[in-house]
C-alpha positions as CSV (number, residue, x, y, z in Angstrom):
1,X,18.8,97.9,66.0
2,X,17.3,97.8,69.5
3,X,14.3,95.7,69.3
4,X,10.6,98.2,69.3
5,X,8.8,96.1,71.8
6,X,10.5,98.3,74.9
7,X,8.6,101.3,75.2
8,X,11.8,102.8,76.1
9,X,13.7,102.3,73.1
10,X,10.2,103.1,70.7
11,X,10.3,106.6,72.8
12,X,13.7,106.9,71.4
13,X,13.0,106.6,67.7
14,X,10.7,108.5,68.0
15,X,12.3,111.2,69.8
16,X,15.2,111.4,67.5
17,X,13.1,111.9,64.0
18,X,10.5,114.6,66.2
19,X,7.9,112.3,65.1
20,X,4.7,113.9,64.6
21,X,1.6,111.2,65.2
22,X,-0.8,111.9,61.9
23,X,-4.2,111.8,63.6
24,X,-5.3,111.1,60.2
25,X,-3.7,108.0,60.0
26,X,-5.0,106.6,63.3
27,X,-1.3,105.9,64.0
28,X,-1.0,104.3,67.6
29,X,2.3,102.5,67.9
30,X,2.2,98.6,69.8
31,X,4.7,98.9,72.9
32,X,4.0,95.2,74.1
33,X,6.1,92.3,73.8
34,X,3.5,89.8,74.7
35,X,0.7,91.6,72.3
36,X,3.3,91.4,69.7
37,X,4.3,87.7,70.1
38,X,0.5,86.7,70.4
39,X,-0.2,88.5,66.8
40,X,2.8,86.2,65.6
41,X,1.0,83.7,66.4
42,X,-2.4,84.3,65.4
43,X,-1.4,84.5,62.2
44,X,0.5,81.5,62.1
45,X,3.7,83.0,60.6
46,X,6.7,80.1,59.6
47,X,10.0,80.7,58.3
48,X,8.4,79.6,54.6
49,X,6.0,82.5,54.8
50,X,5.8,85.8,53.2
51,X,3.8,88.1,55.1
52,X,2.3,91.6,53.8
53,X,2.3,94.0,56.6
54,X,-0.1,97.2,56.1
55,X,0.7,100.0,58.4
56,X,3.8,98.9,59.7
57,X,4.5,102.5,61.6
58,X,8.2,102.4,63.0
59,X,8.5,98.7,62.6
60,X,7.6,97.5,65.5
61,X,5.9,94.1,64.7
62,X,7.6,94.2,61.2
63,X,10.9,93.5,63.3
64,X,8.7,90.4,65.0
65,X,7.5,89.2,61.6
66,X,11.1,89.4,60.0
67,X,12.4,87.3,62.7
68,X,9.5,84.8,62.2
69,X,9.2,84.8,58.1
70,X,10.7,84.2,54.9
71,X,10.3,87.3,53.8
72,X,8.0,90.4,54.8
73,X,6.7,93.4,52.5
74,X,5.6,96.7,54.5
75,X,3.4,98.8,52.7
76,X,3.7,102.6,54.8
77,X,1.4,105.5,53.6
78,X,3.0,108.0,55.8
79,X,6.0,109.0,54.3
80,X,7.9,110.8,57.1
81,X,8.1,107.3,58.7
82,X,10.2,105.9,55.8
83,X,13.5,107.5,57.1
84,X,12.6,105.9,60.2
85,X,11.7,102.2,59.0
86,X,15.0,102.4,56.9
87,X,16.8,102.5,60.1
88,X,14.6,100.6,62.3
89,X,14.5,97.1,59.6
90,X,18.7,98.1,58.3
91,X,19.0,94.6,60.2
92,X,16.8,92.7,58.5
93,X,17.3,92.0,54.6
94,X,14.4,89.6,54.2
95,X,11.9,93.2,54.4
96,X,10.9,96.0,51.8
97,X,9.4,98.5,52.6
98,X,6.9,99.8,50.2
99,X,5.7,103.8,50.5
100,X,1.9,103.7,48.9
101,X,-1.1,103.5,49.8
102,X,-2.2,99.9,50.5
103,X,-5.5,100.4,48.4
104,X,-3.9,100.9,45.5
105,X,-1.0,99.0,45.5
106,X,-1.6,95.8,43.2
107,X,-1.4,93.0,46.0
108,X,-1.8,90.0,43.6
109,X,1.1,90.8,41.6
110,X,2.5,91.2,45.0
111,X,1.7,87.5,45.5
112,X,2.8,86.4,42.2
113,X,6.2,88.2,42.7
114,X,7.0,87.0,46.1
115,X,4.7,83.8,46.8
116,X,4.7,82.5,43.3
117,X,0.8,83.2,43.2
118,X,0.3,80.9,46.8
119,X,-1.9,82.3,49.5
120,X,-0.3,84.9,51.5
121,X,-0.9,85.8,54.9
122,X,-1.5,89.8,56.2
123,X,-0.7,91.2,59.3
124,X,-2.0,94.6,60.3
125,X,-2.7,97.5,62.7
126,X,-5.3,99.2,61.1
127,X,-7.3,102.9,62.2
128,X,-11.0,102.4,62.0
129,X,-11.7,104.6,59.5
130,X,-10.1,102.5,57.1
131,X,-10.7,99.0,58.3
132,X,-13.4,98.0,56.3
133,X,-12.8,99.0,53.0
134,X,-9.0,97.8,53.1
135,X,-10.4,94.2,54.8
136,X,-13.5,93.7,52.0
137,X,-10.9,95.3,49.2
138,X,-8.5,92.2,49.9
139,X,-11.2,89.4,49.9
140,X,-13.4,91.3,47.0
141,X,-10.4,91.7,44.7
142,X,-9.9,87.7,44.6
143,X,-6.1,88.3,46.3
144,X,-4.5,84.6,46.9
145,X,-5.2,85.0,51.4
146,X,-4.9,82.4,53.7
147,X,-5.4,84.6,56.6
148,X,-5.2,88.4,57.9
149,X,-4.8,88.8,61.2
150,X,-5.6,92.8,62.3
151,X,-5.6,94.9,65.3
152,X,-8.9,96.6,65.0
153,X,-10.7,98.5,67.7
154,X,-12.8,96.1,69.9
155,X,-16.4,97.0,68.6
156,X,-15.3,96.3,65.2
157,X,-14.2,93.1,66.3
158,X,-17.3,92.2,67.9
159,X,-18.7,93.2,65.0
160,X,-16.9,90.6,62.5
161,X,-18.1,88.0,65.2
162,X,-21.5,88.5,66.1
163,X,-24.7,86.4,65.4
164,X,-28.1,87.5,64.4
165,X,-30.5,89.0,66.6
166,X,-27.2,91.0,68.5
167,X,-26.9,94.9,68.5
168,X,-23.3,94.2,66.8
169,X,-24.6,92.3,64.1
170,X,-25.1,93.6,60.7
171,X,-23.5,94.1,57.1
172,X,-19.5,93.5,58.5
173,X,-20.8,90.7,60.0
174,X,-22.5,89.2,57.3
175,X,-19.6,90.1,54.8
176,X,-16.7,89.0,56.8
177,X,-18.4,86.0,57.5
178,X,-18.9,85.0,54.2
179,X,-15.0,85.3,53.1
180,X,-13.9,84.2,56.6
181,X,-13.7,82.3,59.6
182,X,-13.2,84.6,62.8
183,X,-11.4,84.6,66.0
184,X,-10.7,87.1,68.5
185,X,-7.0,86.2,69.5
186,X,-6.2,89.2,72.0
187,X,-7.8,91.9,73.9
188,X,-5.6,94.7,74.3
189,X,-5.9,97.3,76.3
190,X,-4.7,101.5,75.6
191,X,-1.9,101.1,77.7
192,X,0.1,99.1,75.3
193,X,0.0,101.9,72.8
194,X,2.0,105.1,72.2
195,X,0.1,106.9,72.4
196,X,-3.2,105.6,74.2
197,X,-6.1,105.5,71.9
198,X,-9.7,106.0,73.4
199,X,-10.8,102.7,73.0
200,X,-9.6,98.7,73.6
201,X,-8.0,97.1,70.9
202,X,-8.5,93.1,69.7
203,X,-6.0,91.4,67.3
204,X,-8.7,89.3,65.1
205,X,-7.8,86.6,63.0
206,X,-9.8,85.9,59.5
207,X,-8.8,83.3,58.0
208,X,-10.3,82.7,54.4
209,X,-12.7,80.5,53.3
210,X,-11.5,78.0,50.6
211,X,-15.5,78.6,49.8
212,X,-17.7,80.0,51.0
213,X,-20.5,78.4,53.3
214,X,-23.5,79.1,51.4
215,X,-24.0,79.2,47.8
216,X,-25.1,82.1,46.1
217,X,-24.9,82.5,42.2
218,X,-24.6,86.3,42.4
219,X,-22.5,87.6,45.7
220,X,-22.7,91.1,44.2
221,X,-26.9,90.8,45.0
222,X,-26.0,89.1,47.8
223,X,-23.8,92.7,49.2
224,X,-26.4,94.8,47.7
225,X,-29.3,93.1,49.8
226,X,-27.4,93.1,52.9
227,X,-26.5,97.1,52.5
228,X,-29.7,97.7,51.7
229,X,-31.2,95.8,55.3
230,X,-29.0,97.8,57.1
231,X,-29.1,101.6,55.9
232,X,-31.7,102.2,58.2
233,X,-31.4,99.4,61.1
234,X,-35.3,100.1,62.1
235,X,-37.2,99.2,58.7
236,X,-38.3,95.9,58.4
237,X,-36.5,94.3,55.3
238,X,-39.4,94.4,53.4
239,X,-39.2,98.3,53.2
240,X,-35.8,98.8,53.4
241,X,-35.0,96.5,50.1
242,X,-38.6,98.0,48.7
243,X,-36.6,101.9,49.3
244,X,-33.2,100.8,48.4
245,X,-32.3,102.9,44.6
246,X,-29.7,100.6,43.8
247,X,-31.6,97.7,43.8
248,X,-34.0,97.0,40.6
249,X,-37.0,94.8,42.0
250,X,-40.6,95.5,42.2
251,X,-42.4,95.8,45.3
252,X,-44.2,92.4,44.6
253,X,-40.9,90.8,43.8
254,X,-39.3,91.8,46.6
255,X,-42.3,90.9,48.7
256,X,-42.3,87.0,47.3
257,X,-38.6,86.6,47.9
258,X,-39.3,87.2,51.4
259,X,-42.4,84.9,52.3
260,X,-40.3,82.3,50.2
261,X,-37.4,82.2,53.2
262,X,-40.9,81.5,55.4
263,X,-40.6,84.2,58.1
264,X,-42.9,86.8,59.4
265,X,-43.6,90.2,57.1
266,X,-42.1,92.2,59.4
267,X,-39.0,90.8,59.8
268,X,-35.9,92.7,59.6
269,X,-32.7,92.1,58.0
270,X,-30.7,91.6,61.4
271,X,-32.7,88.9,62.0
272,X,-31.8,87.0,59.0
273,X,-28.7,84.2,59.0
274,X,-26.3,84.5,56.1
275,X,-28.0,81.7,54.9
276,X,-31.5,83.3,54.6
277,X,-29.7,86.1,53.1
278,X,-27.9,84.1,50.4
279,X,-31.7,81.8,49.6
280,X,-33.0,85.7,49.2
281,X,-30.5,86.1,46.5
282,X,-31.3,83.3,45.0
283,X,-35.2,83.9,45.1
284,X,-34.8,87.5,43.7
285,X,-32.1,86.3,40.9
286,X,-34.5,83.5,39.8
287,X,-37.4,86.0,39.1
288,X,-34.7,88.4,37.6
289,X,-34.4,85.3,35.7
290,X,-38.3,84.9,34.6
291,X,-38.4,88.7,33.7
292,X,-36.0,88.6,31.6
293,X,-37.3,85.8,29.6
294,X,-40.6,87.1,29.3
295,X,-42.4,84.7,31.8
């Protein structure tokens, strides 16, 4: 099978199924060579690897990764491009292609099966829509990762990046950062796509934590106070956590906790490190703490 990196021979495939593009799916295919090989390697992929590719469209980088790995799994929600992935990857017998939908397919057992339970590393092109929850559903779920490297629109991957105090900053930041070190491998513009999406593209590399750099005894407050500093960007923290109906503290709790971290009253939550955020936590747990055994 002609290799999917020529534009020409994608046009091709394509043209012979009448391929539909699902705006649903946020399908944009990669008709770059160079983008291609630099994904390959951001994500460090060696011939001992197994690699789960999400979104693998036509096959275009799973032909890349095929080449590169021990073994690939390509999980494809779309199932009118099955037919076409069974012809595009006939040539490689090291890839299976898995029609589901990545969020529910059990990625552990995946790792188990194929990587006897070591860290696996995840390649994808993934629509916006669906970026976040499928990125925080691999780290959240405890899946053996060493690294996913994604193609994500740019913004998003300036978001994953940024620092406090930055317009780009806020709850992905705070959240990737806490499962993951990132770097932006690749800008890509909309001319290496078929078709040309709106917006550039960056190929972002996350690669895990073995743990994570702050302690907190309770990452689910952790989330919970960082959602809650960011529903409404323009609240100082102190109201915003005071407001928040998911979070069980008292006004005067919740106002401790945040002269403990030593900052101003009206500070606001994309001001705070992940640092700050995680001694929060740990401010609010430990008068949980005192509550609950009638102190």
């Amino acid at each position: 099978m002609a290799k999917l990196g020529n534009p020409r021979n994608t046009i091709e495939i394509l043209q012979k199924y009448d391929f539909h593009f699902q705006k649903k799916y946020g399908q944009n295919f990669l008709i770059d060579e160079h983008v291609l090989d630099k994904i390959i390697r951001a994500a460090g992929v060696t011939e001992h690897d197994f690699v789960l590719e999400i979104g693998p469209g036509i096959g275009t980088m799973t032909q890349y990764l095929a080449e590169a790995a021990r073994e690939v799994a390509a999980v494809e929600i779309d199932r009118n491009l099955i037919p076409i992935l069974q012809e595009t990857l006939r040539d490689y017998p090291n890839v299976s292609v898995i029609h589901d939908d990545i969020l529910k397919v059990d990625i552990a057992g995946l790792a188990r099966e194929k990587n006897e339970g070591r860290p696996i590393k995840v390649v994808a092109n993934l629509p916006y829509y669906i970026t976040t929850p499928i990125i925080m559903g691999l780290f959240e779920k405890g899946v053996p990762i060493d690294n996913i490297t994604v193609m994500v629109q740019k913004e998003v991957a300036q978001r994953m990046q940024a620092g406090p105090g930055s317009k780009d900053y806020g709850a992905l930041s705070l959240t990737v950062q806490y499962y993951a070190e990132a770097y932006v491998a690749a800008y890509v513009p909309p001319n290496c796509f078929i078709p040309r999406p709106k917006v550039g593209s960056a190929v972002i590399r996350l690669t895990r934590h073995r743990k994570p750099p702050v302690f907190c005894s309770d990452p689910k407050l952790l989330f919970g106070l960082i959602r809650a500093s960011f529903n409404q960007r323009r609240k100082t923290l102190q109201n915003g956590l005071i407001n928040a109906s998911d979070l069980s503290f008292t006004k005067e709790q919740i106002i401790k906790a945040i002269e403990s971290l030593g900052v101003n009253a009206s500070v606001r939550g994309e001001e705070l490190t992940l640092s700050q955020f995680a001694e929060l936590a740990g401010a609010l747990a430990e008068q949980r703490g005192r509550t609950t055994d009638g102190i």
